[in-house]
C-alpha positions in Angstrom: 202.2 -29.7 -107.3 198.7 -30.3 -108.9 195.9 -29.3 -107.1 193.2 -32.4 -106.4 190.4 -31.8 -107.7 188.8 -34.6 -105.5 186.1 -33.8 -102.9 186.8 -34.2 -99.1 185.2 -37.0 -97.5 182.1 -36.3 -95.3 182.2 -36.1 -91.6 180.9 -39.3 -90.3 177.5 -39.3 -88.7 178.3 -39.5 -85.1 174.6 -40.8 -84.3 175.6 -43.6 -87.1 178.6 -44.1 -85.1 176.5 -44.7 -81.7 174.5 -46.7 -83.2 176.8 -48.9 -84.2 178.0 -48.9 -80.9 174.8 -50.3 -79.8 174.3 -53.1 -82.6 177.3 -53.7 -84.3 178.8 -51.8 -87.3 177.6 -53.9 -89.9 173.5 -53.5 -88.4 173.2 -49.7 -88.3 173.8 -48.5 -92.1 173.6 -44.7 -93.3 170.2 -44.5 -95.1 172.1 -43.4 -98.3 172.7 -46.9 -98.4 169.0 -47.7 -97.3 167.6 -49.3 -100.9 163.9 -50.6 -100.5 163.6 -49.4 -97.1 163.0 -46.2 -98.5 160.1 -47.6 -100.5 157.0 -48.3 -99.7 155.6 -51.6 -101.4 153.4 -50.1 -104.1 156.3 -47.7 -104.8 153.8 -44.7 -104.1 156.1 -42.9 -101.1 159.7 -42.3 -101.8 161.3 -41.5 -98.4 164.5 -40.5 -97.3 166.2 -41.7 -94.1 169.5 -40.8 -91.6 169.9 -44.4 -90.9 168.3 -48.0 -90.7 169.1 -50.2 -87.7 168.6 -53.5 -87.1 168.6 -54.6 -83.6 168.6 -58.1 -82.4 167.3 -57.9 -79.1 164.6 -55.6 -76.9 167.3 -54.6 -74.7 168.9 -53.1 -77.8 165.6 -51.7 -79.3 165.1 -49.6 -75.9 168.9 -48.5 -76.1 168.5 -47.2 -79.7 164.9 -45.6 -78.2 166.8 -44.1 -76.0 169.6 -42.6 -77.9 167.0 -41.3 -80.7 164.6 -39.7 -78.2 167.8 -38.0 -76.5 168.8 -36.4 -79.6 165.3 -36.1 -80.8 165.7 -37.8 -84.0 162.5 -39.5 -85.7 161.7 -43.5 -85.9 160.3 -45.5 -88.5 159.6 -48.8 -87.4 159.4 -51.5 -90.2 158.8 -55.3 -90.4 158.4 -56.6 -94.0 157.9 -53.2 -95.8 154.5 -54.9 -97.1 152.1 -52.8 -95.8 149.2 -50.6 -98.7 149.3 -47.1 -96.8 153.1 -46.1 -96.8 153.1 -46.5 -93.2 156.4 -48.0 -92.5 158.0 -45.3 -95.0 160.0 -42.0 -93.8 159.0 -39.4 -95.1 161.7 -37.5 -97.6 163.1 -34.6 -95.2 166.1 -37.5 -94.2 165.8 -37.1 -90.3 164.5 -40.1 -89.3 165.7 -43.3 -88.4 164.0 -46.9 -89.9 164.1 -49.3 -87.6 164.2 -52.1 -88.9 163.0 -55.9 -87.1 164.5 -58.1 -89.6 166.9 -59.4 -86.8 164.3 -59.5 -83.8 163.0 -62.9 -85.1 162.8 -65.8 -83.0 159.8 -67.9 -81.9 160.8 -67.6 -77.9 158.2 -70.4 -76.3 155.7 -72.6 -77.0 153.2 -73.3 -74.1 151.1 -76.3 -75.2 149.4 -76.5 -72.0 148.2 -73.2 -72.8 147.9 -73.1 -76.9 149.9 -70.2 -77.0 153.3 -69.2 -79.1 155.9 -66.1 -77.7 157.8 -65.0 -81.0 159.0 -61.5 -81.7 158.2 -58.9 -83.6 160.3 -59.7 -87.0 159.2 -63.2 -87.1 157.7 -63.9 -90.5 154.0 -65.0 -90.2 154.3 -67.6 -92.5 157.4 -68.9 -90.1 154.8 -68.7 -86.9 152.3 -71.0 -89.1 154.6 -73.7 -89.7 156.0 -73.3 -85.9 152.3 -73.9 -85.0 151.8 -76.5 -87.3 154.8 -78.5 -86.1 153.4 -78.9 -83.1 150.0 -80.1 -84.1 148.9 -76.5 -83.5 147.0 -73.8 -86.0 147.6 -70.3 -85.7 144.9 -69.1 -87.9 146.0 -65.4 -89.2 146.3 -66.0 -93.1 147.3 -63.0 -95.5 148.4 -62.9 -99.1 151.7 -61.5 -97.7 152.4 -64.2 -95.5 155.7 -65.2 -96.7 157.0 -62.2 -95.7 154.7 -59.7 -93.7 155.9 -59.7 -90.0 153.9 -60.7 -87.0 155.2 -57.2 -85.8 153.4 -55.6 -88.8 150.5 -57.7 -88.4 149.8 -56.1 -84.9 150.6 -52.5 -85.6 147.7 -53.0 -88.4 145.0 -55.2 -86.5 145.6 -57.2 -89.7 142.7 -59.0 -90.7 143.0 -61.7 -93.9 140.7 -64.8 -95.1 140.1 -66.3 -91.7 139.1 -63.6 -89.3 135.5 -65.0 -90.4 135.9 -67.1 -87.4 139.0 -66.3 -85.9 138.9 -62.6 -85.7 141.7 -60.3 -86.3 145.2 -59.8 -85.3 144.2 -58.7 -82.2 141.9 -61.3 -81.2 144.6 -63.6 -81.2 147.0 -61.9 -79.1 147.0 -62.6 -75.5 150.0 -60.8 -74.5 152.6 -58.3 -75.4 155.9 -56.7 -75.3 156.6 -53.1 -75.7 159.3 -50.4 -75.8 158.0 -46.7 -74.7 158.8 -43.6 -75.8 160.8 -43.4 -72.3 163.3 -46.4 -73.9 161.5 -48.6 -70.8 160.1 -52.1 -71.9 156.6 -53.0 -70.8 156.5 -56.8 -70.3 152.9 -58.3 -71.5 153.7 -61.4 -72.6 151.0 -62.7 -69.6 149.2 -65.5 -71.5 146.3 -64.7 -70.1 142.9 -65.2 -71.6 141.5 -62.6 -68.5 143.3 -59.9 -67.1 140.9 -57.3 -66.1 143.6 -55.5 -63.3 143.1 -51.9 -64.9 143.4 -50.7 -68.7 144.1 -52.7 -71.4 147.3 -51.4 -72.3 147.5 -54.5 -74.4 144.9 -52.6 -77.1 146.1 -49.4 -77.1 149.6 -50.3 -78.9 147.9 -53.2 -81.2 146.6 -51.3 -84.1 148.4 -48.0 -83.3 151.1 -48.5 -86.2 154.3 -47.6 -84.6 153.1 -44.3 -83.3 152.6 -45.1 -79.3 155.4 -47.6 -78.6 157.1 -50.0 -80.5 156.0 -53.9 -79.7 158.9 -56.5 -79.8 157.2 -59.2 -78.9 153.5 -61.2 -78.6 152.4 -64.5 -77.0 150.0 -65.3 -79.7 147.2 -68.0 -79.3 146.7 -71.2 -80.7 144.1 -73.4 -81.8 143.6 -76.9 -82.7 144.4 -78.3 -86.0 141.0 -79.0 -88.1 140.5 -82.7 -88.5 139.3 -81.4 -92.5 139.3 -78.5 -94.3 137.0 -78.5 -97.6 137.7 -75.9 -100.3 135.0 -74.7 -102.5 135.1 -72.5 -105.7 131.4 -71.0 -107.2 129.9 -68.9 -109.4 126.3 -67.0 -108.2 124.3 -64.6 -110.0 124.8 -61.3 -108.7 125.9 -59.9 -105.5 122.7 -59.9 -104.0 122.8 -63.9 -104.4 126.8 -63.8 -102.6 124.9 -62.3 -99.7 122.2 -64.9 -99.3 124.6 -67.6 -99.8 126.6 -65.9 -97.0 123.6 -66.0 -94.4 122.6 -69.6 -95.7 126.3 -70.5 -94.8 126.6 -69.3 -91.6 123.1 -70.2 -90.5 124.2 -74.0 -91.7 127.6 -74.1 -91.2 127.9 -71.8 -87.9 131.3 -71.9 -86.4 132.7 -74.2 -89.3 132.4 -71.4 -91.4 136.2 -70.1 -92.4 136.4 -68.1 -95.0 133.8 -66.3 -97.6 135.4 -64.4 -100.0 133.9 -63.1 -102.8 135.4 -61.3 -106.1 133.7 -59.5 -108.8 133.3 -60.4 -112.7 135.6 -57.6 -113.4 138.0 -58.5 -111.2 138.0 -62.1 -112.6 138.1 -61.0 -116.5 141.3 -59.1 -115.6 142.4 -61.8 -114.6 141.7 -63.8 -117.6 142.9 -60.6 -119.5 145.9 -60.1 -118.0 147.4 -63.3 -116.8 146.0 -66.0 -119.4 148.7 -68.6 -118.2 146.5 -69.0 -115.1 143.8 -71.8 -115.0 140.4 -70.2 -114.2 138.1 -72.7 -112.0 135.6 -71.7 -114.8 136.0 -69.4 -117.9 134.5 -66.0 -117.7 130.8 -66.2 -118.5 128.4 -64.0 -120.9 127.0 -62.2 -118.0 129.0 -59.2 -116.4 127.0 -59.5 -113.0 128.5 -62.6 -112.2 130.2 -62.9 -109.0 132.6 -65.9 -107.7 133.2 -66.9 -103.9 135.7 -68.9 -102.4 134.5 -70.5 -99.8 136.2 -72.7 -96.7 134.8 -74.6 -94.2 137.3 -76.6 -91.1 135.6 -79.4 -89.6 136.1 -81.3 -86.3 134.7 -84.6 -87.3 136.6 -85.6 -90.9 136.4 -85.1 -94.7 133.4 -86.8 -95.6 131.5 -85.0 -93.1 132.9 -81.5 -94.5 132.5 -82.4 -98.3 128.5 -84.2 -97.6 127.1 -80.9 -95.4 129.0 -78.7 -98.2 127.1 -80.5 -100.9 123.9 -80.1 -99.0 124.3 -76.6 -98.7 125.3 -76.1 -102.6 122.6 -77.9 -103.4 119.7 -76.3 -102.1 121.5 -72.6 -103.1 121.3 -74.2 -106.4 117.8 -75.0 -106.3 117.4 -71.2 -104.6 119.0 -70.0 -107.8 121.7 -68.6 -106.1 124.5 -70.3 -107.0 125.1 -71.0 -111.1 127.8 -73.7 -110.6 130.0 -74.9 -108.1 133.7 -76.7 -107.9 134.5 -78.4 -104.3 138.1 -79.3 -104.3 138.7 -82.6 -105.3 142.4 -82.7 -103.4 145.5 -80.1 -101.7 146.3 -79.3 -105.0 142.8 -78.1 -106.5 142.0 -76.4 -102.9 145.4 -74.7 -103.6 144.9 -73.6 -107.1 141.9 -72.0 -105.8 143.7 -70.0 -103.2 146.4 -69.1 -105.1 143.8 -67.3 -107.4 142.8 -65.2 -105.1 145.9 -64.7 -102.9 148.2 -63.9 -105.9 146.2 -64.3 -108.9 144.4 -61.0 -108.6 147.0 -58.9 -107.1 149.2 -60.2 -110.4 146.2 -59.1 -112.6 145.9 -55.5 -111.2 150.0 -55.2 -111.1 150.3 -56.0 -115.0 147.3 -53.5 -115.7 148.8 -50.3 -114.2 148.3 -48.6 -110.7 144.9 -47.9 -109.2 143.1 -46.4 -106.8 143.7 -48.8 -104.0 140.0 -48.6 -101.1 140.3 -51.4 -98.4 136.4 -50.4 -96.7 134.8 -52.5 -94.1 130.7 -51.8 -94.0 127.8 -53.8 -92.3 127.1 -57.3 -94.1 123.7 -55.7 -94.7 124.8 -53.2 -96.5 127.4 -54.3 -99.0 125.0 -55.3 -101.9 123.5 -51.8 -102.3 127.2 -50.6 -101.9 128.5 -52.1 -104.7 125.5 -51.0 -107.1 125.0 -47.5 -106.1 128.7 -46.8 -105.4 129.3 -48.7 -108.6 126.5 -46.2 -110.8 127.5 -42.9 -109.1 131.6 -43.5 -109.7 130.7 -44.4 -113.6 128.5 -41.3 -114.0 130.9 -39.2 -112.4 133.8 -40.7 -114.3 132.7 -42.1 -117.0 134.6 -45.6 -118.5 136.4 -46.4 -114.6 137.2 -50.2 -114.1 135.8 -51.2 -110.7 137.5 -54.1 -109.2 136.1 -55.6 -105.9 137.1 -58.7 -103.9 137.4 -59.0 -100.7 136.0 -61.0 -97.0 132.7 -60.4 -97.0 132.0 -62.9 -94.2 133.8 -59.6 -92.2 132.4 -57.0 -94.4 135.8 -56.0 -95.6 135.9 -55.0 -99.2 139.0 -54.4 -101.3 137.4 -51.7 -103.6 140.0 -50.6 -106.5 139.3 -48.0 -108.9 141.3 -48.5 -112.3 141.7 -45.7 -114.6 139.3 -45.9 -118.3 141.7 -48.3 -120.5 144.1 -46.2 -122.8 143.6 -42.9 -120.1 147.4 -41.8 -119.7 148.9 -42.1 -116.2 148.1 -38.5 -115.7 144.5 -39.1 -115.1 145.3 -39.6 -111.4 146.8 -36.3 -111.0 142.9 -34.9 -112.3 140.6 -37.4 -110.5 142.0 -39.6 -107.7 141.1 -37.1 -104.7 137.4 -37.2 -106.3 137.3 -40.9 -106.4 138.7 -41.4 -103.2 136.3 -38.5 -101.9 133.2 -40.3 -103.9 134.0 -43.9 -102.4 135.0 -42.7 -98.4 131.6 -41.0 -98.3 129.6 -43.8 -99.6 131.3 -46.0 -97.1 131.0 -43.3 -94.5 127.4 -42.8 -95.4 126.4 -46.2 -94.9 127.8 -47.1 -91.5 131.1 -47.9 -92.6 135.2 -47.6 -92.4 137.0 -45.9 -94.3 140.3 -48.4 -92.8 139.1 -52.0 -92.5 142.6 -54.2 -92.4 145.7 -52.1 -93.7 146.1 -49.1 -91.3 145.7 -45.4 -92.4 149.4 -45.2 -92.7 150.5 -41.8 -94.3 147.6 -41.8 -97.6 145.1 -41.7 -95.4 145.8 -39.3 -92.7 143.8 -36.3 -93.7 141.0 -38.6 -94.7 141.1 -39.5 -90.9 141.2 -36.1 -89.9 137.7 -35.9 -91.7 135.6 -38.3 -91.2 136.7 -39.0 -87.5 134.3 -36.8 -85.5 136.1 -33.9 -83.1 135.3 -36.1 -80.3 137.1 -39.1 -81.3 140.4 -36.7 -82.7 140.5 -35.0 -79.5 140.4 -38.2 -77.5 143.2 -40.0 -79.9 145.6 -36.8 -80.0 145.3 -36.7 -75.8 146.7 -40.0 -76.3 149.5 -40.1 -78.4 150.9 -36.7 -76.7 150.7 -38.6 -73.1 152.0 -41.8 -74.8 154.5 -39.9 -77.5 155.3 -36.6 -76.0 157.6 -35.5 -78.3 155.6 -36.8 -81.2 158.9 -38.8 -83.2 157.3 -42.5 -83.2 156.4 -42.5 -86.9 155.8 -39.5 -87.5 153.0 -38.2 -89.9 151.1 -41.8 -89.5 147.7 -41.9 -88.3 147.1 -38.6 -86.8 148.3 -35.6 -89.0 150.6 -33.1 -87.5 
């Protein structure tokens, strides 16, 4: 009789098996079988996983807690996978569970009486927009990613985008929410309450924390009134230093009109030209290389012709100030949107087709951002002579998107010799001048150890006393935040 030659079948997982138990044998898959979960979105962390699950309810996210914490198994929770720091990516020793929230996605309530939304935590943020709008209500968070980043996501990073100008971040416009310990219990928060001083804000502690405290299912989100106009305007200024003034002009004029002020650098804006030349410019790159270009949005609660006439005013007396060179004000949707998809998907496509970079999201006073970008800009070309320096970002927040590409024809293995000076070079600059090394997209796993140094003892201490009392056993995503 031949002998096969064939190799025996493994044993099957009997954690798989349980948690298939808990959510269905086709929603708990061995993480062999994982694909893009495995991946974080700029492809930088590769990680390796036991299994993904995908619950559909909170009761089954606390059972699965449950079971993981029993057997002391690791958990990854991920929304969209969108996230910049690797932070919804396991890392590659295989013991951890993903949990994943693409199943916990429906908008629960809508309280109109009380402007606010309930949806859970693997609701799509684009899907909470158009739930809002529906019913003649904004919800105001608006990222790049919003087509498929999860609200979920957007409260384990405080995410931030082009309106927190006046609208704040992720966390200002969360009233309430829902959360799964590290005991498998569920805290219900979902009080839509705009005061609630009865003890600590539990509420803060989880938003923000990444996955590493407890694991939120749930928000009641506010709303806000739809603008009766919103006027898009595209311009080109003379230097940063001019962005700046334009900035205070605006919100001195404009005050709580004022939306969005985003700015993006002449480098930024030739790679674009460079790079992606089927793309329709607002205006051609000019001679100068100290140009800069802001987007700028104002919502207004009178109408369109009272928008577009206190734009103009303002443009034209930064005009006459010599700050502004020219200026475009959206002429209809479709010019207002070709402005935004510039800079929500034109830019990111620029730096994607160039090759990888050295990603910075910094947040620094308003104040200080002009003599940021020059002196940052001089020391990281003296120290590294012929590096691309691409910045956009809000600076009506102070949050800069600061991106380091390598000298053009350098080999890929440039990074292995000078990232961890760059990075070094640009986090003490920011440091040094009052600011964050994290402003919008989490420290994730790339910037633990950074963290770890420019956090003071004091603040380490304080943070580690609360993830043991929160996490005692330390598996909710590990190696996120706070390094082992």
């Amino acid at each position: 009789m031949p002998i096969s030659s064939a190799r025996p079948r493994p044993a099957p997982d009997p954690l798989l098996a349980a948690l298939q138990a808990i959510v269905g044998e086709a929603h708990a898959i061995p993480g062999d079988a994982a694909g893009d979960a495995l991946v974080d979105q700029l492809r930088r962390y590769v990680g390796q996983a036991r299994a993904v699950v995908r619950p559909a309810t909170t009761a089954e996210v606390a059972e699965v807690v449950r079971l993981l914490v029993a057997e002391g198994v690791p958990i990854v929770p991920q929304g969209g996978n969108t996230g910049l720091m690797g932070g919804a990516t396991p890392d590659a020793e295989g013991a951890a569970v993903v949990l994943s929230f693409a199943r916990l996605n429906r908008i629960r309530a809508i309280d109109l009486d009380n402007d606010t939304i309930t949806v859970e935590a693997g609701a799509i943020l684009s899907v909470v927009q158009d739930a809002a709008r529906d019913a003649n209500r904004l919800f105001p968070l608006s990222l790049p990613s919003q087509g498929s980043c999860t609200i979920g996501g957007n409260l384990a990073t405080n995410a931030g985008g082009t309106q927190v100008l006046r609208f704040g971040n992720t966390r200002a416009l969360t009233l309430g929410i829902e959360v799964v310990t590290a005991e498998g219990e569920v805290w219900d928060g979902l009080r839509g309450l705009r005061k609630d001083n009865a003890g600590y804000d539990l509420r803060d502690l989880f938003i923000g924390a990444e996955g590493t405290l407890g694991i939120i299912t749930a928000a009641t989100l506010r709303l806000l009134p739809l603008p009766a106009a919103q006027v898009t305007a595209f311009l080109e200024v003379e230097g940063i230093e001019s962005a700046i003034a334009l900035l205070r002009r605006a919100r001195k004029d404009f005050g709580a009109s004022l939306t969005t002020f985003e700015i993006i650098s002449d480098a930024t804006y030739r790679l674009v030209a460079a790079r992606v030349p089927e793309r329709r410019l607002p205006f051609p790159p000019g001679a100068a290389s100290d140009r800069w270009y802001v987007l700028i949005e104002i919502f207004d609660d009178e109408s369109e012709e009272h928008a577009r006439a206190a734009l103009e005013r303002i443009l034209g007396d930064a005009i006459a100030a010599g700050e502004v060179a020219d200026a475009l004000i959206a002429a209809s949707i479709a010019q207002s949107r070709t402005f935004w998809d510039l800079r929500e998907h034109g830019l990111g496509e620029a730096q994607k087709r160039d090759g990888w970079n050295a990603k910075h999201d910094l947040s620094l006073p308003i104040s200080r951002i002009a003599d940021f970008i020059r002196e940052t800009g001089d020391a990281l070309r003296a120290a590294f002579p012929g590096v691309r320096i691409l910045v956009h970002g809000h600076a009506g927040d102070g949050n800069l998107h600061y991106h380091i590409a390598k000298p053009e024809g350098a080999p890929e293995s440039y990074w292995a010799t000078h990232e961890t000076g760059i990075r070094t070079l640009v986090h003490d600059a920011t440091v040094a001048r009052g600011g964050s090394i994290c402003a919008e997209h989490g420290v994730g796993q790339l910037k633990v150890h950074a963290l770890a140094h420019y956090k003071t003892p004091v603040e380490l201490a304080l943070m580690r006393r609360i993830k043991a009392a929160l996490d005692p056993q330390g598996l909710f995503n590990p190696g996120k935040v706070l390094s082992s």
